[in-house]
N, C-alpha and C positions, 0 to 999 in steps of 0.2 A: 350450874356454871357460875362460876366466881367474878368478882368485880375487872379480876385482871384479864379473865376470857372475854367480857365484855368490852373492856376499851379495846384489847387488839380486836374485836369483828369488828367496831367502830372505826378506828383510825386505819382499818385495812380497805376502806370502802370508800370511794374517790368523791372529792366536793363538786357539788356539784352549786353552780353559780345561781342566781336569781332569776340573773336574766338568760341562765343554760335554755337551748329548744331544743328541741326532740333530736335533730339533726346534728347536733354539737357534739364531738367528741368531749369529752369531760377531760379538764385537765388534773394530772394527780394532787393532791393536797399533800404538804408534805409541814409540819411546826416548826422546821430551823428558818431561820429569817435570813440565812446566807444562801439562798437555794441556788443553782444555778440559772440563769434568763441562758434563752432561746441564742445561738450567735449571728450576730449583725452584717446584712449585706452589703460587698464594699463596692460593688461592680455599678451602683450608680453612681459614685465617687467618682471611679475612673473613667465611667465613661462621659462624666460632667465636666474631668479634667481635656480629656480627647477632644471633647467638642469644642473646646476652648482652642486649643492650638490650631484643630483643624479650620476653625476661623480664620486665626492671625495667618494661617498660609494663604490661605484662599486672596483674605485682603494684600497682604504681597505681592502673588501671582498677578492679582488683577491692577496695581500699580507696574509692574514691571511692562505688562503686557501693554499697558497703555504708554509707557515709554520706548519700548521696545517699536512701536505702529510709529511713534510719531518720530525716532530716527527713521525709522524705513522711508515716513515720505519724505521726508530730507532728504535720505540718500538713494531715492528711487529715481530722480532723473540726472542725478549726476552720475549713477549704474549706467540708467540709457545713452547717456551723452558719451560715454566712456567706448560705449559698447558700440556704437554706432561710428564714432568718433575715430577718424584717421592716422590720430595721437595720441591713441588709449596706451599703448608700450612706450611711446615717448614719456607721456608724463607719469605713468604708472612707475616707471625703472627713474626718471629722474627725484621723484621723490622716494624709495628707496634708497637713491645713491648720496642726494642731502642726507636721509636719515643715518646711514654708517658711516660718513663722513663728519656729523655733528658731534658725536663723541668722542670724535679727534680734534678736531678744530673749531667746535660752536657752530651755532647753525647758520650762520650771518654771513662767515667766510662758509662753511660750505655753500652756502646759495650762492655766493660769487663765485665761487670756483665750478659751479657744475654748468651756469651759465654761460663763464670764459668758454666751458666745452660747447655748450650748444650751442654756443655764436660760432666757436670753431667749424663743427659736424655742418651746421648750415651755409660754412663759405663753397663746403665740399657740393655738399645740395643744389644749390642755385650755381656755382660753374657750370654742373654737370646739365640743369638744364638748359644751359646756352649751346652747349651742344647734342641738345634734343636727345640725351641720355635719361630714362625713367630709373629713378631713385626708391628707393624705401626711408621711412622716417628714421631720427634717430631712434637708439636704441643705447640706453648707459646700463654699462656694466662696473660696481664698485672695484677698485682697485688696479681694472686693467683700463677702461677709458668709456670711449663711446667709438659709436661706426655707425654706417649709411650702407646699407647693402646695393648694391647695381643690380639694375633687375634686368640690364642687357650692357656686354662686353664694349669697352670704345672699339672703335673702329682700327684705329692704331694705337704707337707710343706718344703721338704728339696727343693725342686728346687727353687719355690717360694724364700724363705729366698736368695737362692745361684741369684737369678734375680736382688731381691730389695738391697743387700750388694754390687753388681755393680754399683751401682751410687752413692751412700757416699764414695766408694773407692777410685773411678776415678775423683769424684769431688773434693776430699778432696788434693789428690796429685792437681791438678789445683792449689787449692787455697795455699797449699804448696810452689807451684812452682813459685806464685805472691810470696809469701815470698820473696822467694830467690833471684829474680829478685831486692826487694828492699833493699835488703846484697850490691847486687850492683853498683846498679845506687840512692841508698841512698834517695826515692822518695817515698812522704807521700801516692800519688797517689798508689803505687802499694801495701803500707803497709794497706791502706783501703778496697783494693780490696780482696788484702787475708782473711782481717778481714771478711768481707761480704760471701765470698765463704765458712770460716771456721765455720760460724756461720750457712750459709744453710744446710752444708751437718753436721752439728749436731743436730740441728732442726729435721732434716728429721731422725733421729734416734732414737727419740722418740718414743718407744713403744705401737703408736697407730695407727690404721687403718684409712686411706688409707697411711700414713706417712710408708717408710723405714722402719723404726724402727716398726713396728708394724706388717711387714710380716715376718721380722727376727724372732722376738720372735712368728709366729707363729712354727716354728720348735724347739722353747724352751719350751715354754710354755703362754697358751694363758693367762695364769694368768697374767701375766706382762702386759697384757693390762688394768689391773685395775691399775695398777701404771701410767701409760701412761696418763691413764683417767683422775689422779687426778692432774699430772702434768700438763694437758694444763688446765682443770680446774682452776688450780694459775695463770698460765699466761692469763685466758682468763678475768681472772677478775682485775689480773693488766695492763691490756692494753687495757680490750673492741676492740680487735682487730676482727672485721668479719668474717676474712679467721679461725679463731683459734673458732670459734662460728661453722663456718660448718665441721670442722673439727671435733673437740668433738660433732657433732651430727652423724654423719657418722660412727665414732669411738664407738659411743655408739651401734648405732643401729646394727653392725656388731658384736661387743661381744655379744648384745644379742641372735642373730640370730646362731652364734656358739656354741653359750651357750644351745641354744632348741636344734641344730645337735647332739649334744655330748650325749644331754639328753635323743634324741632318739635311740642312740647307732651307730648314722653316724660317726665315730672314724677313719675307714680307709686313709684318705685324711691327719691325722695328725700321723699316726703312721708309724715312719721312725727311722731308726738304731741308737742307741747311741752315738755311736762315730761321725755321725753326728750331736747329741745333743752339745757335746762336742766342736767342731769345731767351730760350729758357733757363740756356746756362747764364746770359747774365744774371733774370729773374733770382735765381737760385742762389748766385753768388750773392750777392749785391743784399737779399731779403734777410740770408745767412748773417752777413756781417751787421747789420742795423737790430736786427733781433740779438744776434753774440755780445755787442756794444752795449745794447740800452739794457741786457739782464746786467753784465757786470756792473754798471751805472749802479742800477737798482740794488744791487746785494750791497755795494759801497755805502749807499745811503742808509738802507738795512742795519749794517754795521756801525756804522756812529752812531743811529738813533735820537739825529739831530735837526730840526727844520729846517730850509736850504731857504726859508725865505724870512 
């Protein structure tokens, strides 16, 4: 065997370490100094990386959760109060009807304005229990107004008339008393306000049904709801306003519908004494004309946008 057979049985025969034991596979010996290393495990990387975020949620979660508890008991007995509460839909729908309202007008006048309504809805209210009539609370609805549902029919037209003449009354003083306010403090804001209050509870006096004005005149006579009729008919085609489109359908379908009562000889439900004839058409007339008066007032003053004092 030659010198050259000897290095290859040599370097064909694997190194074996110093500190190799019996049980050690022998790793190959190989003289290039570029040998290949073993490749590198990267899954403790990522899972060093994982554990990292999985923290930062954790600590989130557990800040959230601890904000999350302490609104809850904040608003855990105003849920109860609400829920218990006889004017959980009152004030639930009234601050809804500030918030759609605030993007038209600011929240300042919507607050006046949805209050002018609840003082309105509550002259309705308190009439109706003067004649031991059970009421439901208010309830606003954005665009079309507010209501008080009857939870039992009047007796006659004179009560009725005496229920719906409570809330033009009582709103109308409101919208008065924004007047007066801006006598004082000399402020276009409250001169607008009154405008708007004096202009709903005239609206609402309008001799047509479901409108104020159209349960009045039923203790005068239902005939005035044909004037009623023609009235919002102008307005409805000067404005194409919707609310004034369900209204005169409403309005119509109920004169009809009184109209076939009367015809079948149902009378009793609208015949009531004179002198309450009398009363309430002054009421009517008379409330008409001092609310008609003091809006045009107001829109005058509106228009120059000048102090009166």
């Amino acid at each position: 065997m030659d010198n050259r057979d000897k290095d290859k049985d040599h370097h064909s025969e694997p190194f074996l370490s110093p500190y190799h034991t019996q049980n050690q596979e022998p790793y190959p010996y190989t003289n290039s100094p570029y040998h290949e290393q073993p490749p590198r495990n990267d899954k403790r990387k990522a899972f060093s990386w994982m554990g990292g975020i999985g923290a930062i949620l954790l600590l989130v979660f557990t800040k959230l959760k601890t904000v999350l508890g302490l609104v809850l008991i904040v608003l855990k007995p105003l849920a109860i109060f609400l829920k218990l509460s006889k004017f959980a839909g009152t004030f639930i729908s009234m601050f809804l009807m500030i918030w759609v309202y605030s993007f038209i007008y600011g929240w300042w006048f919507a607050l006046g304005f949805v209050i002018l309504l609840l003082i309105h809805e509550y002259g309705h209210l308190w009439f109706a229990r003067m004649k031991n009539i059970k009421t439901g609370k208010p309830i606003f609805i954005p665009f079309v107004g507010a209501l008080i549902a009857l939870k039992e029919q009047p007796k006659n037209a004179s009560d009725e008339a005496f229920i719906a003449i409570g809330g033009p009354v009582l709103g109308g003083l409101a919208a008065i008393g924004c007047l007066g306010i801006y006598f004082l403090v000399d402020s276009t804001f409250w001169l607008a306000l009154a405008y708007v209050g004096l202009f709903l509870n005239l609206f609402n006096l309008v001799p047509v049904h479901p409108l104020d004005g159209g349960r009045i005149a039923t203790a005068l006579s239902t005939k005035l709801w044909l004037i009623g009729l023609l009235i919002l008919l102008y307005l409805t085609f000067k404005t194409f306003n919707p609310i004034l489109v369900l209204i005169l359908i409403v309005g119509s379908f109920q004169a009809w519908k009184t109209y076939k009562e009367k015809k079948a000889g149902n009378t009793t439900y609208y015949d009531i004494p004179a002198k309450d004839r009398w009363i309430y058409g002054f009421l009517y007339i008379a409330w008409t004309g001092v609310l008609g008066s003091l809006m045009v007032y107001t829109l005058t003053l509106l228009q120059q946008h000048q102090p009166i004092i």
